[in-house]
N, C-alpha and C positions, 0 to 999 in steps of 0.2 A: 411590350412588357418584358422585361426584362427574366432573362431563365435562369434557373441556381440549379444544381445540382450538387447532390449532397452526398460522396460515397462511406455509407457504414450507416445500417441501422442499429445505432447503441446509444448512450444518453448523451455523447457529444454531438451526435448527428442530430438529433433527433429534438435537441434542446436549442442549439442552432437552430432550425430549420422552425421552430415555434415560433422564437425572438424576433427574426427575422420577420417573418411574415405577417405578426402581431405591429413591428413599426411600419412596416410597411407592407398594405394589403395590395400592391397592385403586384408584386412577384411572384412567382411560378417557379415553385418550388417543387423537387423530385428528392426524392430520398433512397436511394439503392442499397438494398440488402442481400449478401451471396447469400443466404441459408432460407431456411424454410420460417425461421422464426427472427423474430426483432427484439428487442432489448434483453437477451438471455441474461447479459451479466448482472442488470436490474434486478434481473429476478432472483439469482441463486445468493446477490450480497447480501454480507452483512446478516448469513445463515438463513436467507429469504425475506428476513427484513427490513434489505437495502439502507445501510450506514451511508444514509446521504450528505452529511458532510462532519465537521468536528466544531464545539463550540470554542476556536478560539475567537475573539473578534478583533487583533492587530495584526495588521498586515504582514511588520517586519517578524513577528513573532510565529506567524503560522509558515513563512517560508522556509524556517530551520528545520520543517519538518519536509522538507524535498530533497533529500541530497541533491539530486539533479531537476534544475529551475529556480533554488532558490531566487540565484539573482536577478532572472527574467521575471520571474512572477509577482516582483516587487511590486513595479509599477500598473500590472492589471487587477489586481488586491484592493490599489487605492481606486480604480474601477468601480468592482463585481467582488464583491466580499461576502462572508460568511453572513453578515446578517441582510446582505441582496438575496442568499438563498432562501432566508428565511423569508423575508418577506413575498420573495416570488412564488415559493410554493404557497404559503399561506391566501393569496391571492390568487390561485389557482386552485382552491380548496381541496388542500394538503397541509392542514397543519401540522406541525415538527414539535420534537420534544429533547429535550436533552437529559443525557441517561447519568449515573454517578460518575464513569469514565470521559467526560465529557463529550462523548459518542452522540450523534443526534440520528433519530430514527421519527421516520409520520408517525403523529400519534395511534393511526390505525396498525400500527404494528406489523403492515405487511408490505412488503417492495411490489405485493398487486397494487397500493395503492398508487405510487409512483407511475406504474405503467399505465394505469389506465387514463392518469390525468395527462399523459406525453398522448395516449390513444386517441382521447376525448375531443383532446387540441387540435392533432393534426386533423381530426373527422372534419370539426366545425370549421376549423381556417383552411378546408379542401387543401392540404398540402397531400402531394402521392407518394404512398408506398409501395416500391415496387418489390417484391421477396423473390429471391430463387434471379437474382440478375447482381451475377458476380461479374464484377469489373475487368476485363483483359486488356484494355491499353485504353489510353489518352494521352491525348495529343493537341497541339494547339494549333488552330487556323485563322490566319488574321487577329482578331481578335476576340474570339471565340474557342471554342472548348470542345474537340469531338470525344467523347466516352463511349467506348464499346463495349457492348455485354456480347453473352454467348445468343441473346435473345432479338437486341435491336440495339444500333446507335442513337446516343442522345447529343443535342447540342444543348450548351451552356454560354451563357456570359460570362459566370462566376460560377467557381467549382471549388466545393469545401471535401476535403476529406478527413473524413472521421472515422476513418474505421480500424482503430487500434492499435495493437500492436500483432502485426497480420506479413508475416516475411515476404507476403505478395505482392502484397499491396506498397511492402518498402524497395521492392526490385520496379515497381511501377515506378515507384517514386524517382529512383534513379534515373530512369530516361528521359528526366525532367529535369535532368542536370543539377538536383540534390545532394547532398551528401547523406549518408545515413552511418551513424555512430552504430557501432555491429553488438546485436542487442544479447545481454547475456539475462540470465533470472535473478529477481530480487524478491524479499519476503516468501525467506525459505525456512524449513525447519534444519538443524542439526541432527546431521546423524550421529549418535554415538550410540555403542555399546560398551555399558562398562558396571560391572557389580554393583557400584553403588546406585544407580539407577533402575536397573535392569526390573521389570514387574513391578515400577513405581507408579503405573500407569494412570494419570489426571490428576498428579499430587502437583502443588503450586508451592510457591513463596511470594509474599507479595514486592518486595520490591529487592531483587537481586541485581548483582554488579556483576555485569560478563564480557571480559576482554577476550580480543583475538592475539595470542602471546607472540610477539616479534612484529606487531605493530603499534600504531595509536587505535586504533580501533577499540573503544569501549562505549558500552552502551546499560543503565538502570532501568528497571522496572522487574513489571510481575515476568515470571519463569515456568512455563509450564514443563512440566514432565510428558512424554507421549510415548507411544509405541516405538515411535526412530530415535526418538533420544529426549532433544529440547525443543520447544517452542515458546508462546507466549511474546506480549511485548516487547522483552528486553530483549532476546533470541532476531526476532522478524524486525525490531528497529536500526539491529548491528548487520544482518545479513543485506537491508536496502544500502546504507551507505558503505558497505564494504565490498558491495555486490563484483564490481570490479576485481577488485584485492581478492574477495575467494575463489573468482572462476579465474584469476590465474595462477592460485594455489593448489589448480584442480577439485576443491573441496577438500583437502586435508591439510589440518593444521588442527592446534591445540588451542584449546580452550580455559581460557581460568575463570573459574566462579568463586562470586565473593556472596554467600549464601545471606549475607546479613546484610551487607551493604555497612560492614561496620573496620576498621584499621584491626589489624592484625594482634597488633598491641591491648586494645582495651577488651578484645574477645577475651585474649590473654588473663588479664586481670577476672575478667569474671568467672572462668575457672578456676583458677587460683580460691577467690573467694569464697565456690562453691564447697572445693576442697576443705575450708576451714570451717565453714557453717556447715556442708551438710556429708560428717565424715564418713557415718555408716547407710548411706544411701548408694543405691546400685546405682551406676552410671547411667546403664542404657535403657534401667525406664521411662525416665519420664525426659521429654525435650524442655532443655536449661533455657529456650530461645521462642518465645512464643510465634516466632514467625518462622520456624522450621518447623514441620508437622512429625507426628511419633516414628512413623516410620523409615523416613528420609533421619530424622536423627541418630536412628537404630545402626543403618547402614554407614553413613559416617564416624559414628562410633567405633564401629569396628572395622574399617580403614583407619583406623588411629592406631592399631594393634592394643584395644582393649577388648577384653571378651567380656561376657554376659554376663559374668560371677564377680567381677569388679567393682567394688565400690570406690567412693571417689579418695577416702584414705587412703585405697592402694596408689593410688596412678602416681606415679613419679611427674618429674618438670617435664621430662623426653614427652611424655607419653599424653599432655596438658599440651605440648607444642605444635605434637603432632593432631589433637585434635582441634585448634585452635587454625592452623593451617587447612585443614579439611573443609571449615569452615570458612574460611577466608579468602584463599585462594589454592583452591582444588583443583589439578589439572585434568581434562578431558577431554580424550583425541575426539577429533569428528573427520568421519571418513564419507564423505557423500550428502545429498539434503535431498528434503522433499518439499515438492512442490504440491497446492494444492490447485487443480486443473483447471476448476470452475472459477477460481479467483487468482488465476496468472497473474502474475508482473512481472514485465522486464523492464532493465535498464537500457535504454538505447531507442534506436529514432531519428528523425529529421533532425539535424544538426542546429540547435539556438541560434548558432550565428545567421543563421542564413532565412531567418523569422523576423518579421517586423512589429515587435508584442503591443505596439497600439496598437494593429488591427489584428494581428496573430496572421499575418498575412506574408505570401512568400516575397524574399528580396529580390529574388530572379524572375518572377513572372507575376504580372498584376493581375489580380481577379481569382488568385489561386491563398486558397486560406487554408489553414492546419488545426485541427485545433482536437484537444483528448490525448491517450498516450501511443496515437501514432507519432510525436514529439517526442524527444529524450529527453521526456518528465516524469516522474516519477514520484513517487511518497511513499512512505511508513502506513504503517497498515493504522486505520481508524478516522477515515472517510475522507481522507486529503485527495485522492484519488479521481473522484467524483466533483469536491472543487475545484478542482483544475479543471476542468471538464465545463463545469457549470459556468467558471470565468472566462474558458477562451471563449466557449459557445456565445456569451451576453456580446465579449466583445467582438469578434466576426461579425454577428449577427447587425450589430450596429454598424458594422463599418460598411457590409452589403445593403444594409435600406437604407443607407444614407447616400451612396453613391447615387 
């Protein structure tokens, strides 16, 4: 009978370790977990209701959403794809639902539901979990696999690790003669402090344009406002692919928002028009822009050096350019970010080259497979994350009950 061992109880281990066992019942399968508990980050996504994947369904189209694997991930896509999630959960009775943002969540609304159906699986296909056996070396003998915990050695045929993105477990990695790309943080917020935002606390726009200035780096979508400064999709889809570029900015660099997502010019004109049509109206009551909210208007207003007693008869061109820029392209330093702890990412990992992505298996040693973001893979926040996960897991899994 052929042994697997499988380090990291989280959903790439632990989705492997189903797949697997389900094509093939005659393996013997372990699953090692260092903590006390198994699938945490199941539980705390997607605000506890685990954003288990996104609805796009083309392959080439969902990998633009990886900075790091688009081009690896092409070919397991045509695999284990978005609607394989769908139908595997659904068949595992988990059915999914997709939300307005194209976010897909169980219809049971909670990432209990997720666990219990990975719990349920591994009961009925006796695969073991073993919790509190944190991994401290492996090594290869002949052609087998010894794993040492603090608790007992295990041998293996085939040894998957899945246990994240774990600095320990990447220093294991290395005496395995891997490389590992030195992992820094992605899907961060912007720190800023700066008047116009300052006490704007859970104000949005929906679809804003925010570059990082003295790069390419730009990125669209919704903007949220927070205690540290900025978040939201546009914020966490610039900080994945620039994640690089920012930590060796150390986190500081400027920021320009284009609040409307509109040319600088036609903002232009609709002040202007405003000016003609509505002369004796106060500037800073009412937002000109229905997708700037009143008080986020307020405060750009007067970063334009218009005060409160202003109507739009008074404003000069100057003072029209200036809030028209405010609007457009507003600059704001960012000194630092915040990470949220339960839902880490980093950029960095097992080095792609040295992956075999039809089996996600390694190039230097047979029988040793990788698969989740202890890879330097990575996504945008809105369940790309979890796909990647879902498709190495299918295809390992096939490649171990096939041998």
């Amino acid at each position: 009978m052929n042994k697997v061992i499988i380090i990291g109880g989280g959903a790439a281990g632990f989705f492997t370790a189903i797949n697997a066992k389900e094509q093939n019942p005659n393996l013997d399968i372990t699953i090692l977990e260092k903590g006390n508990d198994v699938l945490q980050k199941v539980k705390i996504s997607g605000g506890g209701r685990c954003n288990v994947t996104h609805a796009c369904f083309t392959p080439k189209e969902l990998c633009e959403f990886y900075p790091r694997g688009e081009k690896e991930l092409l070919g397991p896509f045509h695999t284990f794809m978005t609607g394989d999630t769908f139908e595997w959960f659904d068949e595992h009775g988990v059915p999914l639902k997709i939300e307005d943002d194209n976010r897909v969540f169980p219809e049971a609304n909670t990432s209990q539901a997720i666990i219990d159906c990975f719990q349920n699986a591994v009961d009925k296909l006796g695969i073991k979990v073993f919790k509190n056996h944190g991994v401290h070396s492996v090594a290869k003998k002949d052609s087998q696999w010894i794993v040492a915990t603090k608790n007992e050695n295990f041998i293996a045929d085939k040894l998957v690790i899945a246990a994240g993105s774990s600095n320990k477990i990447w220093e294991l990695v290395k005496t395995l003669d891997h490389t590992i790309v030195a992992p820094v943080p992605s899907l961060f917020t912007f720190n800023i402090k700066d008047k116009r935002i300052i006490d704007l606390l859970g104000i949005s726009v929906p679809n804003a344009t925010v570059t990082i200035v003295g790069t390419k780096l730009e990125s669209s979508g919704p903007l949220l406002i927070t205690h540290w400064g900025m978040s939201g999709p546009a914020v966490l889809k610039l900080s994945a692919f620039g994640a690089r570029i920012l930590a060796e900015k150390s986190y500081q660099y400027n920021v320009e928002v284009n609040w409307v997502s509109r040319p600088t010019d036609k903002v232009l004109n609709v002040l202007l028009n405003l000016k003609k049509k509505e002369p004796k109206k106060t500037v800073i009551l009412k937002s000109q822009f229905s997708e700037i909210p009143k008080r986020l208007w307020e405060r750009l207003v007067l970063a334009s050096e218009i005060t409160e007693s202003h109507k739009w008869a008074d404003l000069s061109n100057l003072h029209l350019e200036k809030l028209a820029n405010q609007l457009t392209k507003g600059i704001f330093n960012a000194n630092g970010k915040s990470t949220f702890k339960e839902e880490f990412v980093t950029a960095g990992g097992v080095d792609l080259k040295e992956i075999n992505f039809k089996r996600f298996e390694s190039r230097k040693h047979e029988n040793l497979f990788f698969v989740g973001e202890i890879l330097n893979i990575d996504a945008v926040t809105g369940g790309f994350n979890f796909q990647n996960a879902w498709t190495g897991g299918f295809i390992a899994a096939k490649a171990i009950a096939d041998d």
